[in-house]
C-alpha positions as CSV (number, residue, x, y, z in Angstrom):
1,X,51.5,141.5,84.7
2,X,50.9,137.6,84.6
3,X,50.9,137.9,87.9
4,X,48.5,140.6,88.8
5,X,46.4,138.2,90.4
6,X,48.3,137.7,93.3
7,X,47.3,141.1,93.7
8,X,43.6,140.7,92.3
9,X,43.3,137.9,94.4
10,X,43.8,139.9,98.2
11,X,41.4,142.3,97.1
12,X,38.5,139.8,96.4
13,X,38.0,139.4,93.5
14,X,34.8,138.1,92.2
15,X,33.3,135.5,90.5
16,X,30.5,135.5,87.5
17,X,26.8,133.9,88.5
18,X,26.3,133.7,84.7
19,X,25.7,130.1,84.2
20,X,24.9,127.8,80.9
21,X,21.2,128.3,81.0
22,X,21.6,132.5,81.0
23,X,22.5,132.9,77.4
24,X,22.9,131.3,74.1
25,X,25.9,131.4,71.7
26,X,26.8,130.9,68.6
27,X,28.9,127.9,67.3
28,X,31.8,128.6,64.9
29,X,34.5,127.2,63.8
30,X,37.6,128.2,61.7
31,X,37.4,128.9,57.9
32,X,38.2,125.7,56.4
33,X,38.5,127.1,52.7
34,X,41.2,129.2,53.3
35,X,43.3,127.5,50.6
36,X,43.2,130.4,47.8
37,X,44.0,133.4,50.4
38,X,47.1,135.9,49.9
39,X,48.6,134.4,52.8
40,X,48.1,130.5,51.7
41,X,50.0,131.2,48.8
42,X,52.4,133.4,50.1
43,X,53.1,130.2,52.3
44,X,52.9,127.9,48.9
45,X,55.9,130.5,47.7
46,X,57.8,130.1,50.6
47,X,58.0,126.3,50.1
48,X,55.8,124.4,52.1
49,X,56.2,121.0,51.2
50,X,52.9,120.1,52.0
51,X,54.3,116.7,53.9
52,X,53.0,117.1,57.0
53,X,55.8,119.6,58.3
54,X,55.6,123.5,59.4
55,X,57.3,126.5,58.7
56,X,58.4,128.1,61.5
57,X,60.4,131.4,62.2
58,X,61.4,132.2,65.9
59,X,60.5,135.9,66.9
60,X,63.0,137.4,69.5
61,X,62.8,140.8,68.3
62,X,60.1,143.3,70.3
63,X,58.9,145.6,67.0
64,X,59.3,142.8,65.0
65,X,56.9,140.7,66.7
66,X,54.4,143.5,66.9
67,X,54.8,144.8,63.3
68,X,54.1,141.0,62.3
69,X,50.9,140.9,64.0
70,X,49.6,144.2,62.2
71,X,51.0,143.3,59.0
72,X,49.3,139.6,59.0
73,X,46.2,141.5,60.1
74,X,46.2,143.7,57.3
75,X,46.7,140.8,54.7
76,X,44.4,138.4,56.1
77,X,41.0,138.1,53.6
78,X,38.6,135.5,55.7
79,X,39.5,135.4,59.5
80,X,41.5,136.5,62.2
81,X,41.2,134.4,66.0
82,X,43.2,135.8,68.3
83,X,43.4,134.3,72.2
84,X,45.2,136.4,75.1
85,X,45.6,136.5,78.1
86,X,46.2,140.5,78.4
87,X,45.1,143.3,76.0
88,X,46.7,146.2,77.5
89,X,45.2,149.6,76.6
90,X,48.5,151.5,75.4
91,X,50.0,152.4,72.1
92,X,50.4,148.8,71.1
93,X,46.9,147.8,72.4
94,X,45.6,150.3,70.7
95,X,47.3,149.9,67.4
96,X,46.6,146.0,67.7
97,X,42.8,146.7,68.1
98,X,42.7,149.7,65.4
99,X,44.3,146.8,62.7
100,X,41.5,144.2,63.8
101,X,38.6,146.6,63.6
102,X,40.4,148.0,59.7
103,X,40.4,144.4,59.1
104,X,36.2,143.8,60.3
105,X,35.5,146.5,58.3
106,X,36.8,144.7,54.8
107,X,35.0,142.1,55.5
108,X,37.7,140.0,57.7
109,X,35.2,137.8,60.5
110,X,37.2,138.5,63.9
111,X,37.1,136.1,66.7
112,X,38.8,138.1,70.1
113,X,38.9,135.6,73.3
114,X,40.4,136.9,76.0
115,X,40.8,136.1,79.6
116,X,38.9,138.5,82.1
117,X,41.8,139.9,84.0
118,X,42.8,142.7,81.8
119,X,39.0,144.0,80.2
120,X,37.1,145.3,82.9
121,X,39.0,149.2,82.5
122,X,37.5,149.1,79.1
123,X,34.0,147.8,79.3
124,X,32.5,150.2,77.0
125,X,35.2,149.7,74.1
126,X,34.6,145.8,74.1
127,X,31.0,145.9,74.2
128,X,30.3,148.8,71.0
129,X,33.4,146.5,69.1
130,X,31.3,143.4,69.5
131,X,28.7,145.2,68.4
132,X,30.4,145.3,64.6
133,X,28.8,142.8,62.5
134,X,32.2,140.8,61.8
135,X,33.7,141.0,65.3
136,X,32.7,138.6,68.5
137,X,34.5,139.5,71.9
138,X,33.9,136.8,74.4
139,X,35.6,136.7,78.1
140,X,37.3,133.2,79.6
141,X,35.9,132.6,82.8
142,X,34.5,136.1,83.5
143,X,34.5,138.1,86.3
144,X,31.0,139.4,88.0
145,X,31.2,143.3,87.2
146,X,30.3,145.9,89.7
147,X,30.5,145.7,93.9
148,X,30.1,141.7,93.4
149,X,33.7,141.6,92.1
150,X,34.9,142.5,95.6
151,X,32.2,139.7,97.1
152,X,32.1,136.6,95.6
153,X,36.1,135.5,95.4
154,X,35.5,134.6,99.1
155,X,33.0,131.7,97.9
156,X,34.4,130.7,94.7
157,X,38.1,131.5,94.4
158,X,39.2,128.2,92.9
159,X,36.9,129.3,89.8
160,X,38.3,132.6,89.6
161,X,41.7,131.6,90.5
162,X,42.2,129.6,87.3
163,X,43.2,131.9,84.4
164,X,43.6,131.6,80.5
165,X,47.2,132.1,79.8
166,X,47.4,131.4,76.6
167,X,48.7,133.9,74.2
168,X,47.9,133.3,70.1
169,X,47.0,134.8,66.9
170,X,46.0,133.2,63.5
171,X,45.1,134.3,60.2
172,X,43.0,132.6,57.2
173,X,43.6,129.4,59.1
174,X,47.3,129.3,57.3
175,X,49.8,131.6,59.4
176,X,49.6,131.7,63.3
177,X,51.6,133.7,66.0
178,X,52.2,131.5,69.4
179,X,54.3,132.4,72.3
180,X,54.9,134.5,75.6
181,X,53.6,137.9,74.4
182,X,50.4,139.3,75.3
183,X,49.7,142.6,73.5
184,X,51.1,145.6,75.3
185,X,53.9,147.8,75.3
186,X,56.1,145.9,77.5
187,X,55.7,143.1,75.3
188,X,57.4,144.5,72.4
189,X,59.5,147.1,73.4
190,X,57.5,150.0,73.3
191,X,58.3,151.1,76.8
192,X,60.8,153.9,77.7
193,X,61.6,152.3,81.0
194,X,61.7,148.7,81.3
195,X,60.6,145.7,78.5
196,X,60.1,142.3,78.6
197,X,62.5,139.9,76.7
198,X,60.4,137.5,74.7
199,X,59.9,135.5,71.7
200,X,57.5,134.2,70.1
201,X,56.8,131.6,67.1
202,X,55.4,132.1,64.0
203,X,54.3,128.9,62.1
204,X,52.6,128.1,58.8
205,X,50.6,125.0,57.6
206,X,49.6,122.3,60.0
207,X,50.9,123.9,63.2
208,X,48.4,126.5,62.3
209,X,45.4,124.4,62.0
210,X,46.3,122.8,65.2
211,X,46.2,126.1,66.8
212,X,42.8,126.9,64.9
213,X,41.2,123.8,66.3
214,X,42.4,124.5,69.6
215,X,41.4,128.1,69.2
216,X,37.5,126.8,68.5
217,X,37.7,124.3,71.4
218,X,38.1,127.2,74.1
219,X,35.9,129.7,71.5
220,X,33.2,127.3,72.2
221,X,33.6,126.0,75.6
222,X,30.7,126.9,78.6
223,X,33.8,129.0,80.1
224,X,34.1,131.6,76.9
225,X,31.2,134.0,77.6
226,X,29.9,136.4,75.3
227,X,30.9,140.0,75.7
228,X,27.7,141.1,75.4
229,X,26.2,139.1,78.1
230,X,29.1,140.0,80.3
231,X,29.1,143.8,79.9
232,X,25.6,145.4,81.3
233,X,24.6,147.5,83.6
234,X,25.5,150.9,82.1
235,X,28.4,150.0,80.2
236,X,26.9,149.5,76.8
237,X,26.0,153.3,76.1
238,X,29.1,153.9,73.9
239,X,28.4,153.3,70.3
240,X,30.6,151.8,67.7
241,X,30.9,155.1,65.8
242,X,32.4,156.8,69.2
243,X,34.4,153.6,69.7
244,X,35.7,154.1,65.9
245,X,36.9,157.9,66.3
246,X,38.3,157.4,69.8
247,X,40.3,154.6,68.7
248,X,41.4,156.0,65.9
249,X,42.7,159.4,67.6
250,X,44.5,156.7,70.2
251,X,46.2,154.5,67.1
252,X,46.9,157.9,65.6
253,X,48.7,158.9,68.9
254,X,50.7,155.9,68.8
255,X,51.4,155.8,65.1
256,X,53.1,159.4,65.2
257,X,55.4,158.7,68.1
258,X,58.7,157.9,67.8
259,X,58.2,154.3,68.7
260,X,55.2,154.4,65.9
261,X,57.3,155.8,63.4
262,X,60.0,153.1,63.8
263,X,57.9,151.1,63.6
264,X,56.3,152.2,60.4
265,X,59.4,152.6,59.3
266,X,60.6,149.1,59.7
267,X,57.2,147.8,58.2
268,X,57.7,150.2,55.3
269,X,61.6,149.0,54.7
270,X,60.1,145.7,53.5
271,X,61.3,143.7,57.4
272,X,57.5,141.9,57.5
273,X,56.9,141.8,53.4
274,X,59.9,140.3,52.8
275,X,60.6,136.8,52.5
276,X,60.9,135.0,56.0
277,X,63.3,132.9,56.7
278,X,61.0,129.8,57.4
279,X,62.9,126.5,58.5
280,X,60.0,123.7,57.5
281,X,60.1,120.8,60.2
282,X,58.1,119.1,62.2
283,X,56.2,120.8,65.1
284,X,52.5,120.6,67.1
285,X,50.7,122.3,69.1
286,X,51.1,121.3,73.2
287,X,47.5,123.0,74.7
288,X,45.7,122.9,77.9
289,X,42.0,121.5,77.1
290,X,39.5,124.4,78.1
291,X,37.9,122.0,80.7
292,X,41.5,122.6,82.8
293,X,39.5,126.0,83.7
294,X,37.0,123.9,85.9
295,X,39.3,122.0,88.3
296,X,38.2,118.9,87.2
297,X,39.9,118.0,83.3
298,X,42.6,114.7,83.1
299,X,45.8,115.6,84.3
300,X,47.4,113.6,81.2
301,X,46.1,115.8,79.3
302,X,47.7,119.1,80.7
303,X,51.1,120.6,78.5
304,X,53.3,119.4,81.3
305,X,52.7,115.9,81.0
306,X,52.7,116.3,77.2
307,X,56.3,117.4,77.5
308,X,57.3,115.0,80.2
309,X,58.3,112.5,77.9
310,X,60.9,114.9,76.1
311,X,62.3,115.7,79.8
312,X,62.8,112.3,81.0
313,X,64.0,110.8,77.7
314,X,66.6,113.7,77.2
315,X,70.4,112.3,77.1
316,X,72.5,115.2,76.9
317,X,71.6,118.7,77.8
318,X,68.2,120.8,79.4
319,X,68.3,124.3,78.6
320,X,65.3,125.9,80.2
321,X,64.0,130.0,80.0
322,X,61.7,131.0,82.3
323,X,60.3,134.0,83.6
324,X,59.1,132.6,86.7
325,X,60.8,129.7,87.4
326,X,58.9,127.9,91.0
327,X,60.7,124.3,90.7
328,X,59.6,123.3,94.4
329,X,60.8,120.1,95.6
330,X,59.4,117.7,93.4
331,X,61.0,119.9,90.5
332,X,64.1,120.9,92.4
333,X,64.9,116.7,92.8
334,X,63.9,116.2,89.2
335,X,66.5,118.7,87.9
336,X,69.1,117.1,90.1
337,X,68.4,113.6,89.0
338,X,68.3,114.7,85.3
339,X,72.4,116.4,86.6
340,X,73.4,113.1,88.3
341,X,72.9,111.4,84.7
342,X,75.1,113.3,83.0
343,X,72.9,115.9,81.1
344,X,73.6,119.5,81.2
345,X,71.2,121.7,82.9
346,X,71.0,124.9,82.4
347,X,68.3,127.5,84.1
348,X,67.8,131.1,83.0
349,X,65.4,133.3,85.2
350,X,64.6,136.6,86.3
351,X,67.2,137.7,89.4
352,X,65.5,140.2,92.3
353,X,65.8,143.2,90.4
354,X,64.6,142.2,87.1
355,X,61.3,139.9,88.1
356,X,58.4,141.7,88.4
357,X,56.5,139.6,91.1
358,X,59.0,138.9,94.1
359,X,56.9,136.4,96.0
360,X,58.1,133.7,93.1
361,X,61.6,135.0,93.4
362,X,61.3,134.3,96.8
363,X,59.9,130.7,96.5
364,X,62.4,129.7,93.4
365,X,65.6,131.3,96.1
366,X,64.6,128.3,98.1
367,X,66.0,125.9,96.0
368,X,69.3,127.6,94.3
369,X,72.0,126.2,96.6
370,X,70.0,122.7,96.0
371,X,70.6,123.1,92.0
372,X,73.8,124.5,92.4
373,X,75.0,121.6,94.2
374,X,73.5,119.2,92.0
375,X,76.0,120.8,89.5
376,X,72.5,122.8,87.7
377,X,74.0,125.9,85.8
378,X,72.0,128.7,87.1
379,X,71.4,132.1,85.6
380,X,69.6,135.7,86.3
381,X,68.9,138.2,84.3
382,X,70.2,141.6,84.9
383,X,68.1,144.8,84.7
384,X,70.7,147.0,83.5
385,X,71.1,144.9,80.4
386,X,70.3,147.1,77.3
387,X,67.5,146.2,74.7
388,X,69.3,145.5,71.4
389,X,65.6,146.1,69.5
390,X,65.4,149.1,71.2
391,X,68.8,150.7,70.2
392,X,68.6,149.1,67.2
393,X,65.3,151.7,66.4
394,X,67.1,154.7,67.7
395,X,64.9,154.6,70.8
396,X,67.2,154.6,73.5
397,X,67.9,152.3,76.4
398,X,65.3,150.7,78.8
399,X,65.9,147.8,81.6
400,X,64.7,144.5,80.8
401,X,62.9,141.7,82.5
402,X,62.4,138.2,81.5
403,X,59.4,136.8,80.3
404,X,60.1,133.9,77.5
405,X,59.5,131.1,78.4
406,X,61.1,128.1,76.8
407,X,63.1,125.3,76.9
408,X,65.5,123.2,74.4
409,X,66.3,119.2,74.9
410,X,69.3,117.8,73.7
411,X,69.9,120.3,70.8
412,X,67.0,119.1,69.4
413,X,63.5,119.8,70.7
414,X,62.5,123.3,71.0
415,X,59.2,124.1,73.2
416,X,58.3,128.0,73.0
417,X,54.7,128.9,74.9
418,X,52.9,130.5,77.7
419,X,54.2,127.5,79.9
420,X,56.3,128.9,83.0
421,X,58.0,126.3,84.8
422,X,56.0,126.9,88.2
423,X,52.8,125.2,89.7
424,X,50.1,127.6,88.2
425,X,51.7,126.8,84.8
426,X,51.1,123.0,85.7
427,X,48.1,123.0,87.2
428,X,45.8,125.9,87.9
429,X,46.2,127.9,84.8
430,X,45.2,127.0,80.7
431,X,48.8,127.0,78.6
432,X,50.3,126.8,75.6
433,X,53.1,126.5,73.1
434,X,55.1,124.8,70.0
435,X,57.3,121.7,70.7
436,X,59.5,122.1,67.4
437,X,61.7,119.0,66.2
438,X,64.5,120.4,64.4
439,X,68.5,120.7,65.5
440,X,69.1,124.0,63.6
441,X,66.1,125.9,65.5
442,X,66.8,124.5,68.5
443,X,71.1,125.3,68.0
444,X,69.7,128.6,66.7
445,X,67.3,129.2,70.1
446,X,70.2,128.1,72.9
447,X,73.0,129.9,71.1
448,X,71.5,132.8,71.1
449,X,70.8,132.0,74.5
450,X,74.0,131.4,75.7
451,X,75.3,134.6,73.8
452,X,73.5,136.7,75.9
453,X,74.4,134.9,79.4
454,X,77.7,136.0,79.9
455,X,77.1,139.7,79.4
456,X,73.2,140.1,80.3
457,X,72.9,137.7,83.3
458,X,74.5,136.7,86.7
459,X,76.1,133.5,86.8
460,X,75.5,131.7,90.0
461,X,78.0,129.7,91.8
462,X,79.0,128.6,95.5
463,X,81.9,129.7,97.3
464,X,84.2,127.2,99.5
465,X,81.7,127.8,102.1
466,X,78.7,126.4,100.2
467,X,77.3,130.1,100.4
468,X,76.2,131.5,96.5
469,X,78.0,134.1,95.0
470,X,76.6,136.3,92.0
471,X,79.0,136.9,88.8
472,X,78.6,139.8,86.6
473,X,80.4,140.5,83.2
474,X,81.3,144.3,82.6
475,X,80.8,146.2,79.5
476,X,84.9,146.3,79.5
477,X,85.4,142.6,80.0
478,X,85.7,143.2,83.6
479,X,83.6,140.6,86.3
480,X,82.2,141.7,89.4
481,X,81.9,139.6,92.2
482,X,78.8,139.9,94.5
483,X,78.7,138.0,97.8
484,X,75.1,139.5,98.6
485,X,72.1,138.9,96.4
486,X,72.1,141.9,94.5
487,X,69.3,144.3,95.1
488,X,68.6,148.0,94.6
489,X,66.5,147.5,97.6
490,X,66.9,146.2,101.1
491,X,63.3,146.0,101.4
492,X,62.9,144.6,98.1
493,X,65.0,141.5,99.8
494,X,63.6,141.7,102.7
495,X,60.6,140.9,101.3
496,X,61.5,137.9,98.8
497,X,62.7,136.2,102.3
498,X,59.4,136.8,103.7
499,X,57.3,135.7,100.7
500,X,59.8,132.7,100.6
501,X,58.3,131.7,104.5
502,X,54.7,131.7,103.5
503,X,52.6,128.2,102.3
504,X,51.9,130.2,98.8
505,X,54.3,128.0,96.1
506,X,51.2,126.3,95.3
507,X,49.8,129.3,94.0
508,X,52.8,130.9,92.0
């Protein structure tokens, strides 16, 4: 779904004439006097030692991640901000958005931003929300609605090219939720046939201020449009009471499934109200400034040359999760120099099967025998691989696709965002993420990482001949040897070698 605008894109799509002098907007900022709130001290009680560090609890777990976010919801008293890239309009979007209009209606002010890609399928929901008195929706660098979305791409593509990736949540200013989930199904486990592996970090105290002022730095910004001046022409004629009941049948729907009554029943068994493991160290916010959305903002200022310093300074290993892993050449050599020093490199990305958008599988096969010889450990996630979270519910098996995206230098530094390691991530679109300085989060992140390699992923090598071979671990011990990519598809392949040909890495 991140990249549904390679999709978008060939079909047009459209830019928004709405321009600074159309409309006015309110400034606001986060609740500063947030201090007294259930969740402050519930933070206070979990030992904050108010010395400048965070605490910070890594979210692998699909339900988990979800439950968290509706819990924190209900407990917040002042505000809740929330930035995303993709509210999906399922059982967990719908849940989600049921929890943030509970929490408007107790008085809770609720700040939505959410990139364009994902909203125009439900106009009419978004504009009667924003019409509660505590709830502002506005769109990042909207889209023209109507026949001009299929028009005006053709004349300013570089504007609607550049999307707002980022993915956060945070309550009363004191607890926020940062990482690679947008809200959907997928995202945590929800889906019967195939879920994203994620995580996500959930930090208290500074880290969440940082993400607050970020958070009112894009909320402000000429590229974060009003709802209300984005949705017209016909699409305002639902009303907040029909908005109410039909969302409330929809989170009913998805309350009474079986995923929904896991869910409740792991919310209810005390997982979320129970103490959380918080590990208090020291961590801030890497963001993409808003004006990144405009072509024009200081490249110093981006998230990859914030962590560029941590890459090149790193002495003894590079451990790197990405879901769409585009290295190019520039990267490729980088890696390889970074090998030739002595550091261990390890890369875990989706294979064929499990990526989801085959034109950067394509553009990242370039480079494998490269890394390979440059003695980079390369991995690829399996589909077939079951979801623990899932079983661990009682709801079955599903195939899984990667989509964390993280990295860990020298057992130390921990980085978990919306940061891919590919060219849109660098340049076109706005990121973000955590960079976490502590050795047992970052021993905790890359064990479990390397836990799951051997029976969940292909391990990469080259034969005698220089040619790659795919290894695969067997439920009974057992490795497979593949000598061909594998692929369900011929086609599939076909394709990634075509896609592969074509001048588009710049784009992926």
């Amino acid at each position: 779904m991140r990249r549904a605008l390679l999709v978008a894109a060939t079909a047009a799509l459209a830019a928004c004439s709405i321009g600074p002098a159309s409309y006015t907007k309110t400034v606001t900022r986060a609740a500063a006097d947030t201090d007294t709130t259930f969740l402050a001290r519930r933070g206070s009680a979990l030992g904050d030692p108010r010395d400048g560090r965070s605490g910070i609890y890594l979210v692998s777990d699909g339900p988990e991640a979800l439950a968290l976010r509706l819990v924190l919801a209900e407990k917040a008293e002042r505000t809740i901000d929330a930035q995303y890239y993709l509210l999906h309009n399922d059982a967990s979007g719908h849940l989600f958005t049921w929890q943030l209009l509970r929490s408007a209606d107790r008085g809770v002010r609720v700040r939505l931003l959410l990139d364009d890609m994902d909203v125009a399928g439900y106009d009419r929901a978004v504009a009667a929300l924003d019409r509660h008195p505590n709830i502002e929706i506005r769109l990042f660098n909207p889209f023209r609605r109507g026949f001009g979305r299929n028009l005006a791409s053709l004349f300013e593509f570089e504007r609607v090219n550049r999307r707002m990736h980022n993915k956060s949540m945070t309550f009363d200013n004191v607890v926020t939720i940062v990482g690679g989930r947008n809200i959907g199904d997928e995202y945590f486990a929800a889906r019967e046939d195939s879920n994203y592996n994620d995580l996500d970090v959930l930090g208290v105290g500074p880290v969440a201020k940082q993400v607050s002022a970020s958070f009112d730095a894009y909320w402000n910004s000429p590229y974060a449009v009003p709802a209300s001046v984005v949705v017209r022409d016909g699409k305002q004629d639902m009303t907040l009471a029909e908005a109410r009941q039909r969302l409330s049948e929809l989170a009913d729907q998805a309350r009474y499934s079986p995923y929904g009554d896991a869910l409740s029943h792991e919310i209810r068994a005390g997982m979320t109200h129970g103490p959380l493991g918080l590990t208090w160290v020291p961590a801030r916010l890497l963001a993409d400034p808003p004006e990144k959305a405009a072509g024009d903002a200081d490249e110093q200022s981006f998230v990859a040359a914030q962590m560029l310093p941590y890459l090149t300074g790193a002495r003894q290993s590079l451990v790197v999760s990405s879901a769409y892993f585009v290295p190019r050449r520039r990267g490729a050599e980088f890696l390889s120099e970074l090998s030739a020093r002595g550091l261990d490199v390890t890369i875990l990305t989706n294979s064929l099967d499990s990526t989801d958008v085959v034109p950067v599988h394509g553009h990242y096969a370039l480079f494998r025998e490269e890394m390979l010889k440059a003695g980079i450990e390369l991995w690829e996630l399996r589909p077939d691989v079951s979801r623990q979270d899932r079983e661990r519910l009682g709801l079955g098996l599903s195939q899984s696709s990667l989509h964390t995206k993280a990295f860990a230098v020298d057992g130390k530094y921990l980085f978990v965002g919306s940061f891919n390691w590919d060219p849109r991530s660098v340049r076109i679109n706005n990121e973000m993420g955590v960079l976490i300085e502590s050795e047992a989060l970052a021993s905790e992140a890359v064990s479990r990482f390397r836990e799951n390699l051997a029976e969940n992923a292909y391990k990469l090598r080259l034969d005698d001949s220089g040619e790659i071979e795919w290894l695969a671990r067997r439920e009974d011990g057992a490795i497979l040897l593949y000598r061909r990519e594998p692929a369900d598809s011929a086609w599939r392949a076909f394709m990634s070698s075509i896609y592969g040909l074509l001048p588009i890495g710049s784009q992926l």
